[in-house]
C-alpha positions as CSV (number, residue, x, y, z in Angstrom):
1,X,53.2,6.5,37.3
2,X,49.3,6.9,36.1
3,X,48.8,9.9,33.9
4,X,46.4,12.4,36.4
5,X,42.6,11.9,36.0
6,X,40.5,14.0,33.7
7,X,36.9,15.1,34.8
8,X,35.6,12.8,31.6
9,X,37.7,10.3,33.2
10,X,36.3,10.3,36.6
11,X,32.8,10.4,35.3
12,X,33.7,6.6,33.3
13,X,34.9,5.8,36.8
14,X,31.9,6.3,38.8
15,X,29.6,5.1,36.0
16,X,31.5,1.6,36.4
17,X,31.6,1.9,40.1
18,X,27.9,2.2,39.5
19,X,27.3,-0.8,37.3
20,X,29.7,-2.5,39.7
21,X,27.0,-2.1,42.8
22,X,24.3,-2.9,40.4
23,X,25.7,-6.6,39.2
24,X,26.8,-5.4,36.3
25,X,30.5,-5.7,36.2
26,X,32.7,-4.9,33.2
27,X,35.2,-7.1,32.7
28,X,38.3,-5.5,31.2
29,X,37.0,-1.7,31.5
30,X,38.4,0.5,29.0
31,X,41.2,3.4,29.9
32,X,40.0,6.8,29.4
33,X,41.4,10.4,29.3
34,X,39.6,11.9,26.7
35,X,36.3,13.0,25.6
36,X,36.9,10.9,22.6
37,X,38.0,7.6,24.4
38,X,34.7,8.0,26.7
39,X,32.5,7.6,23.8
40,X,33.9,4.6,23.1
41,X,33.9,3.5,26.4
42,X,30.2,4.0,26.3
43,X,29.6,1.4,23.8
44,X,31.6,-1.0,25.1
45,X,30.6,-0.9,28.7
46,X,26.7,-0.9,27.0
47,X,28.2,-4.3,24.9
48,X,30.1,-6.1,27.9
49,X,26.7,-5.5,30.1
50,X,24.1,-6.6,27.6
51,X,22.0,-3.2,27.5
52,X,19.1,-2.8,25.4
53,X,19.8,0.9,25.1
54,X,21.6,3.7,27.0
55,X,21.0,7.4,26.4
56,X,23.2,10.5,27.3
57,X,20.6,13.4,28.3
58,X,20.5,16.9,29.6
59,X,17.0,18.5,30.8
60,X,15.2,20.5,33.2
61,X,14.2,18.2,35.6
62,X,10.6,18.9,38.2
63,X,12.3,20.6,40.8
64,X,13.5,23.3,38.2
65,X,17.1,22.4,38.5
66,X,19.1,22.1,34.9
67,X,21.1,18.1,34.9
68,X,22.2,15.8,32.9
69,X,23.5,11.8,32.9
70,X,23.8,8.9,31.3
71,X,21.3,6.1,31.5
72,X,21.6,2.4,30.3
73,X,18.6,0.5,30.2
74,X,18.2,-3.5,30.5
75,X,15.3,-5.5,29.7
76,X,13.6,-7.1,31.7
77,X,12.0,-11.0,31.1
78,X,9.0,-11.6,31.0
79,X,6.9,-13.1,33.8
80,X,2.8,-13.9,34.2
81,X,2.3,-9.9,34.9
82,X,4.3,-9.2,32.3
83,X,2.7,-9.1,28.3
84,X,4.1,-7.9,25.2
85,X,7.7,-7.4,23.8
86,X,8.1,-4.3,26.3
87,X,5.8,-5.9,29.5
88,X,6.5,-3.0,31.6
89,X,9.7,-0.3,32.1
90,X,13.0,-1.7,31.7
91,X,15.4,-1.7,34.6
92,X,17.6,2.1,34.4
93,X,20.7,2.6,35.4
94,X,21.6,6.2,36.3
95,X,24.7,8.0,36.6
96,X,25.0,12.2,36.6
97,X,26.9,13.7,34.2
98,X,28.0,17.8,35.1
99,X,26.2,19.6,32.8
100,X,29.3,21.2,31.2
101,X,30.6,17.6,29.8
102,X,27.9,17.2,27.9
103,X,28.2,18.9,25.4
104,X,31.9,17.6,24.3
105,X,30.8,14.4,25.3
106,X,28.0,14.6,22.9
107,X,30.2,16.0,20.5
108,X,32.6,13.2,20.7
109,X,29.6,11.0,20.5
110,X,28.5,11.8,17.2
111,X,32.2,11.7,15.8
112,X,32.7,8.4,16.7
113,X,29.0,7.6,15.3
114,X,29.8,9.2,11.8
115,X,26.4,11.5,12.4
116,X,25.0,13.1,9.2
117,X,26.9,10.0,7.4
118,X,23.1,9.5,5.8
119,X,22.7,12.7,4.2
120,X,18.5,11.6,4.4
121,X,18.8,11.1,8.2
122,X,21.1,14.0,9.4
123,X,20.5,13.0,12.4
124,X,21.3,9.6,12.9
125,X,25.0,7.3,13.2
126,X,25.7,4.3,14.1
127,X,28.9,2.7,16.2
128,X,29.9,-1.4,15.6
129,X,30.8,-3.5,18.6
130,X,33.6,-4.7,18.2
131,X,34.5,-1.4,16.6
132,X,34.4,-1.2,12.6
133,X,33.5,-5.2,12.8
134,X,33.2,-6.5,9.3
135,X,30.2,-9.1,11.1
136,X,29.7,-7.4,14.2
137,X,28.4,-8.5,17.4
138,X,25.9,-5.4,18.0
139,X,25.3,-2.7,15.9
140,X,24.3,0.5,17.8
141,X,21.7,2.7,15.9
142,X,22.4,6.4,16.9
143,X,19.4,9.4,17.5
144,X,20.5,13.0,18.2
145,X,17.6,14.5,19.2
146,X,17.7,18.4,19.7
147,X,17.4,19.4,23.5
148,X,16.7,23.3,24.9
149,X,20.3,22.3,27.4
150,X,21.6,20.1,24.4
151,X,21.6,17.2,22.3
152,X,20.0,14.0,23.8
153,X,21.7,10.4,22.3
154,X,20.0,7.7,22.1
155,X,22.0,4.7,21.4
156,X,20.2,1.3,21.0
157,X,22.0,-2.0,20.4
158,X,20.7,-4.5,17.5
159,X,22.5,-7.9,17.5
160,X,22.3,-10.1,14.4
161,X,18.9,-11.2,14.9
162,X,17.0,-8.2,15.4
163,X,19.1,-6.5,12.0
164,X,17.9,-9.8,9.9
165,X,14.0,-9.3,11.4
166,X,14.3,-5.8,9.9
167,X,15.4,-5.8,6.7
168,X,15.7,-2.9,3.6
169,X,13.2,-3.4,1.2
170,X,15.8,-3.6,-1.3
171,X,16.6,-7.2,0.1
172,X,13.2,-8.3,-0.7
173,X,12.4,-9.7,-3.6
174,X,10.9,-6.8,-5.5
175,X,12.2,-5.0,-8.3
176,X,14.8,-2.1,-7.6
177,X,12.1,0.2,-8.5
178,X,9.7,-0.9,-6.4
179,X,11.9,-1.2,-3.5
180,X,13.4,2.5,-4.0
181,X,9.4,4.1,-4.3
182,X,8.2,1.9,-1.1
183,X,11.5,3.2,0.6
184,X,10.8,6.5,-0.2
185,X,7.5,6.1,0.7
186,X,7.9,5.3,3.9
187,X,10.5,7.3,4.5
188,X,9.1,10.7,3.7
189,X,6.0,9.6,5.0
190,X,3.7,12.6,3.4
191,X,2.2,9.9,1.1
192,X,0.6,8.0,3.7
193,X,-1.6,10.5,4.9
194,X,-3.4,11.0,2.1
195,X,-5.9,8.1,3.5
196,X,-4.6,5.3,1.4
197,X,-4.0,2.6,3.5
198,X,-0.8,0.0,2.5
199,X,-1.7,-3.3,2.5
200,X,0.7,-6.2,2.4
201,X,-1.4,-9.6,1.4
202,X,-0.9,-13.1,0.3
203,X,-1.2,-16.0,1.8
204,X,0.3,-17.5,4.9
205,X,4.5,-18.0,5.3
206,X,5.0,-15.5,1.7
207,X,6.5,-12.8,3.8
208,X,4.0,-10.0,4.4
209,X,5.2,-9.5,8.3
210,X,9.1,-9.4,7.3
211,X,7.8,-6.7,4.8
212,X,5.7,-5.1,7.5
213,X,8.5,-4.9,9.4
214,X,10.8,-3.6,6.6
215,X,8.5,-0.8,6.9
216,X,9.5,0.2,10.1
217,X,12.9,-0.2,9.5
218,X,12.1,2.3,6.6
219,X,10.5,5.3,8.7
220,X,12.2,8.2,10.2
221,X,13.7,8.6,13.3
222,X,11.4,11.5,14.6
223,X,7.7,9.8,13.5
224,X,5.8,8.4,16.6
225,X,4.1,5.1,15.9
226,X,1.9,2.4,17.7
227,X,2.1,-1.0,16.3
228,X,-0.7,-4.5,17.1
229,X,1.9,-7.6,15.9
230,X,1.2,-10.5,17.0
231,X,4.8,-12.3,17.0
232,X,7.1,-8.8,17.2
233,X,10.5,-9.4,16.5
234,X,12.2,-6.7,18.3
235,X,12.0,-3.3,20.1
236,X,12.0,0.2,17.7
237,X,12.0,3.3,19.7
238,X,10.3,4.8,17.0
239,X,7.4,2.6,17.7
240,X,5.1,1.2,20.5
241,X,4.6,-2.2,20.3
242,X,1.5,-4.1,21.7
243,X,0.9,-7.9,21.4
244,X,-2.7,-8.6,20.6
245,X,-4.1,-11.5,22.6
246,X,-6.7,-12.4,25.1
247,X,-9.4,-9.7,26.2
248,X,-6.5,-7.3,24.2
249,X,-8.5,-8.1,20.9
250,X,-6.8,-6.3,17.6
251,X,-10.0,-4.5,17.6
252,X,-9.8,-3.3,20.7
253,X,-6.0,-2.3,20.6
254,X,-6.9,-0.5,17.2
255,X,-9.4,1.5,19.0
256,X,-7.1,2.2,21.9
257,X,-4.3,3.0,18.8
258,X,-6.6,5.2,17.4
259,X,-7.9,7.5,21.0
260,X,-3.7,8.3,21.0
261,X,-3.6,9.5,18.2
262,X,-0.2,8.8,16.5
263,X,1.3,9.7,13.6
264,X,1.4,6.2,12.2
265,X,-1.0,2.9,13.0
266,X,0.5,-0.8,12.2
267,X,-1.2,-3.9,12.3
268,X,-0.5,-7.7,11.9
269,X,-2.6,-9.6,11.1
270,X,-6.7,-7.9,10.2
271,X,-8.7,-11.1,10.5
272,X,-12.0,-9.9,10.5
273,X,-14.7,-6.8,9.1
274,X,-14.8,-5.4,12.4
275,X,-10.5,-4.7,12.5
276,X,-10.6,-4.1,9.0
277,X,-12.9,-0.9,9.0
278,X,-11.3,0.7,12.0
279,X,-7.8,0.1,9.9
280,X,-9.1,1.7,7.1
281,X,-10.7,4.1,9.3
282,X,-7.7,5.0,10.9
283,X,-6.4,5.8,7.3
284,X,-9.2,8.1,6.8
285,X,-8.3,10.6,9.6
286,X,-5.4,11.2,8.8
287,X,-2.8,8.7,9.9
288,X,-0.6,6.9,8.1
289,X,-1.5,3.2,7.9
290,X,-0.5,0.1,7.3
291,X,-1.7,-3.4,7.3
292,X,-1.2,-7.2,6.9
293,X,-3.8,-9.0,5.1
294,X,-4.5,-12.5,3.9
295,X,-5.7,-12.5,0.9
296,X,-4.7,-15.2,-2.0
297,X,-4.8,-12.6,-5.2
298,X,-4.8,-8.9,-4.9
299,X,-8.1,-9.0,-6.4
300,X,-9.5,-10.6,-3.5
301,X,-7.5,-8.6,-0.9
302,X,-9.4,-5.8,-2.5
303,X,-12.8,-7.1,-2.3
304,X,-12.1,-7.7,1.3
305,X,-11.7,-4.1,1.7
306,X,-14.5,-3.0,-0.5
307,X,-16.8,-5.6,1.9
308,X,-15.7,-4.5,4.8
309,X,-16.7,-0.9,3.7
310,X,-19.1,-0.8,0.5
311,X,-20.0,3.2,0.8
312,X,-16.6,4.5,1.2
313,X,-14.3,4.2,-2.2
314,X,-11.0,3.2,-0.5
315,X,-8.0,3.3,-3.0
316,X,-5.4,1.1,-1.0
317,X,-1.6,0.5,-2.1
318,X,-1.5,-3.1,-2.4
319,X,1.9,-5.2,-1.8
320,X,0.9,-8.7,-2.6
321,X,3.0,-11.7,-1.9
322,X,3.1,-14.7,-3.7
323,X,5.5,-18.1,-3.0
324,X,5.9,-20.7,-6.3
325,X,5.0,-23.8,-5.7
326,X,7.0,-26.1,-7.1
327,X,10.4,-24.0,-6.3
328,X,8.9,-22.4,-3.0
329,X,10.7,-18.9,-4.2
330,X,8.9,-16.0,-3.4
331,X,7.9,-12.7,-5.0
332,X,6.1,-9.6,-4.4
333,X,4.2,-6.8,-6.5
334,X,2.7,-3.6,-6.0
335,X,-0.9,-2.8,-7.5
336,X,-3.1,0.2,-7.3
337,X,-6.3,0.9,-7.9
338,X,-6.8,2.0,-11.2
339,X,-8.3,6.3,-11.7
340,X,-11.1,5.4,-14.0
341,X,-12.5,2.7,-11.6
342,X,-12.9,2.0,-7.9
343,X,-13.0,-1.9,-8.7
344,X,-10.1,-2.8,-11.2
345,X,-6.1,-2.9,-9.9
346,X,-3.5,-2.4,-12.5
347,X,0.4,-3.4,-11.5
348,X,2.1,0.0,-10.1
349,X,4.6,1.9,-12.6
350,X,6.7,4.2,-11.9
351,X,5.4,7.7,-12.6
């Protein structure tokens, strides 16, 4: 005999009838009683049907009525109408959730996530698929984000790819102290809105866009961000991707970036003057910015910037890349521009 159903249970039910009538059928679904056991459930039915994301909400929605649900999102390819990483809104599926499961369900959700785990993001966790994987098939990255009717979670899944495409500066080949201050630095963001721009130069295949996107990998969960890369390598919630190209100039995204106003600006690659100076421009009202520059010393990536604007004395971080010849290794450095001259870069120490 079948233990009775609980009203979690029911609601794991529907959500797989649901799936079901979309084609998107979960082979072996999981048994649930428990608040607990639906959390789980959650990330495997997200694993089994290949989403992209899925979120568990409550809010108030137009019609003045208080709800709440679970929604897994699935990307969409791309087709001739459709540009970019994102091209357009992803396909939802919906199902309600009663209002007053929730909040244990949210609870449970951030037990089985190991919230607050990162004392530096409290709110963020992260769930493995298969669960507590050594080498993992997905690794779900985790947002509580505070809601007037409750916590919203946002869970997105990362396979193996998208993890490798953004690594921790600390697997780059800088030294641990330069790793630790550009960590920091992105990660408590104030020093980026100081209007000094980071650029990360060298020359072609050295690794300036995997360190570009280590930067993103470094920010916070709550920033808001818009992002020009030419090749992205995967989605980040955290940040709007766009994908230069055709009439969509950099220059023209840039300028669009900048009438949005976000907290941060990215952009890879600045070719020319023209992109240049709004980049720099956006560093000088107040956003956060960063860059990708080819440049073959630091020296010249810095004479770039002073050419692209000779009145305005621009101090910019620079993280320049460099690959040996002979062995093909690679390495990076940090320079700054040194206080008693506009013109002449010194490595960066630590303070």
């Amino acid at each position: 005999m079948s233990p009775p159903s609980s009203p979690i249970a029911d609601v794991i039910a529907g959500l797989l009838d649901t799936l079901n009538r979309e084609a998107l059928p979960v082979a072996a679904p999981p048994a649930v009683q428990t608040f607990d056991e639906a959390a789980r459930a959650l990330y495997v039915i997200a694993a089994r049907t290949r989403a992209a994301r899925f979120s568990v909400w409550a809010d108030t929605l137009d019609d003045g009525q208080d709800a709440a649900g679970i929604t897994l999102f699935y990307d969409v390819p791309d087709a001739p109408d459709r540009t970019g990483l994102l091209g357009g809104a992803p396909r939802a599926v919906r199902h309600p959730l009663d209002l007053s499961l929730h909040g244990p369900l949210t609870e449970a959700m951030a037990t089985v996530a190991k919230r607050g785990a990162d004392d530096r993001r409290p709110h963020r966790g992260s769930v493995t698929f298969p669960f507590e994987a050594a080498s993992p098939e997905l690794e779900f990255r985790v947002v509580f984000k505070p809601g007037a009717l409750g916590p919203w979670v946002i869970s997105v899944a990362r396979d193996s790819r998208v993890r490798d495409a953004f690594p921790a500066f600390s697997a780059l080949p800088l030294s641990a102290e330069e790793a630790t201050f550009l960590s920091e630095r992105f990660l408590r963001l104030d020093p980026l809105f100081g209007g000094q721009p980071v650029l990360f130069t060298g020359a072609r295949g050295s690794g300036r866009t995997t360190s570009l996107h280590a930067a993103i990998e470094a920010l916070p969960d709550d920033v808001r961000g818009l992002a020009a890369l030419e090749e992205p390598r995967g989605p980040d919630l955290r940040i709007g991707i766009s994908r230069p190209g055709g009439e969509a100039t950099m220059a023209r995204t840039l300028r669009a970036f900048l009438r949005q106003d976000p907290d941060l600006v990215l952009a890879d690659e600045v070719r020319t003057d023209d992109e240049l100076q709004l980049l720099i421009h956006s560093a000088l009202t107040g956003h956060g910015t960063v860059g990708v520059l080819e440049a073959a010393t630091p020296e010249a990536a810095l004479q770039r910037v002073r050419a692209a604007l000779p009145d305005i004395p621009v101090t910019p971080l620079l993280v320049h890349h460099t690959v040996d010849a002979a062995s093909g290794a690679r390495s990076m450095a940090l320079y700054r521009v040194a206080q008693d001259t506009g013109d002449r870069l010194e490595r960066w120490k630590p303070d």
